[in-house]
N, C-alpha and C positions, 0 to 999 in steps of 0.2 A: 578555816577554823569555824565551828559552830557557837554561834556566841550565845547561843541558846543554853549552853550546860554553864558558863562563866558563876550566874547566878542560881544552879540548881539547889533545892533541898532549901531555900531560902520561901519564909510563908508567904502567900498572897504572889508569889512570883509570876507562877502561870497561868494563874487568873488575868493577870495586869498583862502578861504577853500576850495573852487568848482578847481579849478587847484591843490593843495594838496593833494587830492582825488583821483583826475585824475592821476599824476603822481607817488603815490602810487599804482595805480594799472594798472599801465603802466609793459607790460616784463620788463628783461632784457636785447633786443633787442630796445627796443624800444626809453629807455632813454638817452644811448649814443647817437643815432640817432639823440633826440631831440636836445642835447648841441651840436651836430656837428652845424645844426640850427643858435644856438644861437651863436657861436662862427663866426661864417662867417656873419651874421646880426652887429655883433660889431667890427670885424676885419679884414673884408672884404674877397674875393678870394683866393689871391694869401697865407696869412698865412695862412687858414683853408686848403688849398691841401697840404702845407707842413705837417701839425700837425695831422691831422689824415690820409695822406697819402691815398685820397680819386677820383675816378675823378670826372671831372666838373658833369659829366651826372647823378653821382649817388646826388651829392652833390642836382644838382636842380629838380632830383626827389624826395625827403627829403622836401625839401622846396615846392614842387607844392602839395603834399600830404598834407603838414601841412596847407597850406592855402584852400585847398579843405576842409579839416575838420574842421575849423573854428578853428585855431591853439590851437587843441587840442593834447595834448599827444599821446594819442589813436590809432590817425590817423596816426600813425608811427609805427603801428604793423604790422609786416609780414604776409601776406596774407598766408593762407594753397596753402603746395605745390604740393596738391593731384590733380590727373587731373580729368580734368572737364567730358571726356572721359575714365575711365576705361576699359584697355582690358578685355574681356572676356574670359574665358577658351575655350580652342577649343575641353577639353577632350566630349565626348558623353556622355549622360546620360546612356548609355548602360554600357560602361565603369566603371562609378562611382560605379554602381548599381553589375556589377558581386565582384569588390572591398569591397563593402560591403559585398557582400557573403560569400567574400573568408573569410573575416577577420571574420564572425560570424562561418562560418568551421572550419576555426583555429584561436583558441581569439587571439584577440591583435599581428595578426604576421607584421613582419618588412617590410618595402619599402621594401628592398633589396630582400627578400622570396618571397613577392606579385610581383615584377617584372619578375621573373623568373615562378613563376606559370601563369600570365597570359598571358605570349607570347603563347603557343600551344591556348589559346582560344583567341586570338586576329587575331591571323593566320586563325582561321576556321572562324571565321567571317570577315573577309576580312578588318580588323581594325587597323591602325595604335598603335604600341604600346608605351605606355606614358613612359618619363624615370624613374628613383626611384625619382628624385626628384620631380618633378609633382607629381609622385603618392602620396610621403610623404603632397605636399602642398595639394590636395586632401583630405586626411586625417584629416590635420589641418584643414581645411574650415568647415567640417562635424561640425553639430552642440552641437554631442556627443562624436565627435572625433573618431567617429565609436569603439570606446571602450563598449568592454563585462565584466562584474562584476557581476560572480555570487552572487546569490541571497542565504542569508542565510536565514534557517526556525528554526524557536525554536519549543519549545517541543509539542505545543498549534497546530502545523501546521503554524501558522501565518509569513508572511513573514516580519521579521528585519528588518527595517530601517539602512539603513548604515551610522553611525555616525562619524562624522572626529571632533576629537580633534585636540586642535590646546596646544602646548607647549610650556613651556618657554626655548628657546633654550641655549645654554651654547656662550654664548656674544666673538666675535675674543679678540684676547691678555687680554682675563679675567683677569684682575691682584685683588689681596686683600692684605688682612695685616695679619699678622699670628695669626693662631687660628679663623679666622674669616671667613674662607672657607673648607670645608671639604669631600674630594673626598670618596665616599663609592663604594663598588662592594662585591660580595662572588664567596665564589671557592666551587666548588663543585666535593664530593669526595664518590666514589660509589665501593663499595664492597657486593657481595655476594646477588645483588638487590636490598641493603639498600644503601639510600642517605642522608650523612652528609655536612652542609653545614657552611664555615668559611667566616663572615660578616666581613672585614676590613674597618678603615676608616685611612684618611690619609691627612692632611696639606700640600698641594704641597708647600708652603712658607720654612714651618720651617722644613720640613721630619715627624714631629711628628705622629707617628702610634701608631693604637692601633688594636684589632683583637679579636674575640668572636666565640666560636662555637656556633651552634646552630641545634637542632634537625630538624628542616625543615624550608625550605625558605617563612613560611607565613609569610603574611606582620605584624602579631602581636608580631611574634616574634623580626621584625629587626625597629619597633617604638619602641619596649621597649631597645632596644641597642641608640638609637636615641635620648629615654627621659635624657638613663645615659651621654648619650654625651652635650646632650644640658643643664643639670642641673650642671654638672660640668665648661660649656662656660661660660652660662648666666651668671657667675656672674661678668665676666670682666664689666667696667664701661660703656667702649665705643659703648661694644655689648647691657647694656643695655639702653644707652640714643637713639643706632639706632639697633632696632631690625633686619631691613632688612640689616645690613652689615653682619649679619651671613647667611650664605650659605649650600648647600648643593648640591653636583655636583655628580648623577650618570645617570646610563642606563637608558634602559625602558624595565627591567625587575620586575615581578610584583611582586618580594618582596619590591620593592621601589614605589608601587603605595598603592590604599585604604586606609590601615589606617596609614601607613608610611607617605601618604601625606598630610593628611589629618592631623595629628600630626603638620606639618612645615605650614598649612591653620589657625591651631589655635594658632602658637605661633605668627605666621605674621612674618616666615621668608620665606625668597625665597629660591626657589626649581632648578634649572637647571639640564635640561635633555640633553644627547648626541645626537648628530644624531641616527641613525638605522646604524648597522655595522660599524662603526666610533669609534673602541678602543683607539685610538693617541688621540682622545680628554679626555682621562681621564688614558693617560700614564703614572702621577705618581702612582697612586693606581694599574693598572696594572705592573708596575714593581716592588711595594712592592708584588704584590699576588707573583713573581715569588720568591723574596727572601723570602719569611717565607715558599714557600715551597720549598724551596732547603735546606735551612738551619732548618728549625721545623718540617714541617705537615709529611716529609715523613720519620721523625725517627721516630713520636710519631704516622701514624696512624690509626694502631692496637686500639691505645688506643682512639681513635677518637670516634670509633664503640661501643667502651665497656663501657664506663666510661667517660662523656664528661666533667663531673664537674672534676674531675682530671684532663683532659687533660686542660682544663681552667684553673687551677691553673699551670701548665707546663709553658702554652700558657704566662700569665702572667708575670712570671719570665723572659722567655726570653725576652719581650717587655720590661722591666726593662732594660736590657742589650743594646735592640736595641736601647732603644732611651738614654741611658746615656754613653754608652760604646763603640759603634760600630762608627766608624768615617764615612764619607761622602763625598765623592770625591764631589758631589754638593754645598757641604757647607766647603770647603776647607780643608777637612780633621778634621772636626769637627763635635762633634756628637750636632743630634737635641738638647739634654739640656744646654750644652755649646755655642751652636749659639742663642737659645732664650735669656741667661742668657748674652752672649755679646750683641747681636745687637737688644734686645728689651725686654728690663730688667719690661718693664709694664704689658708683659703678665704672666697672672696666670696659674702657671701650673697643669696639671688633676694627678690626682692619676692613674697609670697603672694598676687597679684592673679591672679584665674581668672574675670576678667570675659570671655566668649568672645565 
């Protein structure tokens, strides 16, 4: 509904809406401005220099602008402070042109390299040489950035399109409520050429872990570790009146892509991914992979390689231990079930079975 007709046919109406308008879409430069204005029209001189602490000259350039503009808002907006004249670069097109050379010689090399490479060819051509930082603004002006990417071919010969996904990044000071966030990663453990791989997930809230072997890191294997996670969550309340308070916080490694995400696309939870090289943002799970393997993976494994269904039942038992038994300097010397069961007695706890 238009709330613009409510009061039509009423006098002065759309005058008052036509300045309403205007000063809605007036800056934040521009509004103060205006009440300086108005404050010195009512109060005269001398209190408007005390109160906004202005001088005369600016005061009645404020005021000749406004009445130039037919005292509108508007006409209190600070002009661009870009010059009318632009210097130009004084590098040569010669210059720019061996620059681009350099950089398609060697991809992508730095100011600091390209300055150094082309003093000997600025010297034989009797050329003054630009410093790294011009050369870097250089660089930047290119309309490609002078950046080389090679080209990938698939199998057909055909040349790839280079496709940028964009991600949901893992949000500053992510806070959740426990059980409602859950950090994933695997460790990976290689003998004799063979690679077994241990999927952990982890509650950075409450400590609450849990841990599964798995014969390879496809993505079918660590959704079906995901479905047991999430059928065991889902039945909290709060999780199921706001699906997207559950979370799921790993890498961008690609047992946590395809059908791993695609899994968290169909329940309608959200997914958060880490930067690239960026471990600190998913610390607690990296410092639980160091404790299950200081204390588990490297008694048991031998038995990793041979027998993973037995080492899952091992795996199991001790995660009984970890999270009922083992105290927690993070949680005051108290183990995850002890600190769920004081300070959040609503959540439903999972059974520690990581038989796969």
């Amino acid at each position: 509904m238009q709330t613009d007709y409510l009061f039509h046919g009423i006098r002065g109406f759309e005058r008052f809406a036509y300045y309403c308008y205007r000063y809605d879409m007036a800056s934040k430069e521009a509004q103060p401005r205006y009440k300086i204005v108005l404050f010195y029209e009512k109060y005269g001189l001398n209190a408007t220099l005390e109160a906004f602490e202005i001088s005369k000259r600016t005061l009645y350039r404020y005021k000749a602008l406004l009445q130039k503009g037919g005292n509108t808002i508007t006409s209190l907006e600070p002009k661009s402070k870009t010059p009318k004249h632009p210097r130009q670069s004084a590098v040569s097109k010669e210059i720019v042109t061996e620059i681009k050379r350099l950089r398609e010689c060697y991809p992508n090399i730095g100011k600091a390299k390209l300055h150094h490479l082309l003093k000997p060819w600025c010297d034989k051509h009797n050329l003054s040489l630009p410093s790294e930082s011009t050369i870097g603004r250089i660089i930047a002006k290119d309309k490609d950035k002078m950046r080389i990417t090679p080209l990938r071919i698939d199998r057909n010969g055909k040349i790839k399109p280079k496709k940028r996904t964009f991600k949901n990044r893992k949000p500053k000071n992510l806070k959740a409520k426990p059980m409602h966030l859950w950090a994933v990663d695997t460790i990976q453990k290689v003998s004799n050429g063979i690679r077994r791989y241990i999927m952990t997930l982890v509650d950075p809230n409450s400590r609450i872990a849990f841990a599964v072997a798995l014969p390879s890191k496809h993505s079918k294997h660590t959704r079906r570790v995901l479905e047991a996670l999430i059928d065991g969550v889902i039945g909290d309340v709060t999780i199921t009146a706001q699906p997207k308070a559950f979370a799921i916080l790993s890498d961008n490694g690609s047992e946590f892509m395809k059908e791993f995400d695609a899994l968290l696309q169909e329940k309608k939870l959200t997914h958060y991914w880490t930067y690239p090289r960026s471990p600190k943002m998913n610390a607690h799970n990296e410092r639980f992979n160091r404790t299950i393997q200081e204390q588990f993976v490297d008694y048991y494994e031998d038995l990793l390689f041979t027998d993973t269904e037995l080492f899952n039942e091992y795996l199991a038992d001790w995660l009984i231990k970890y999270n009922t038994q083992i105290p927690h300097h993070s949680l005051k010397m108290k183990t995850p079930v002890q600190y769920l069961i004081e300070n959040h007695p609503e959540c439903h706890m999972l059974s520690t079975n990581t038989i796969y």
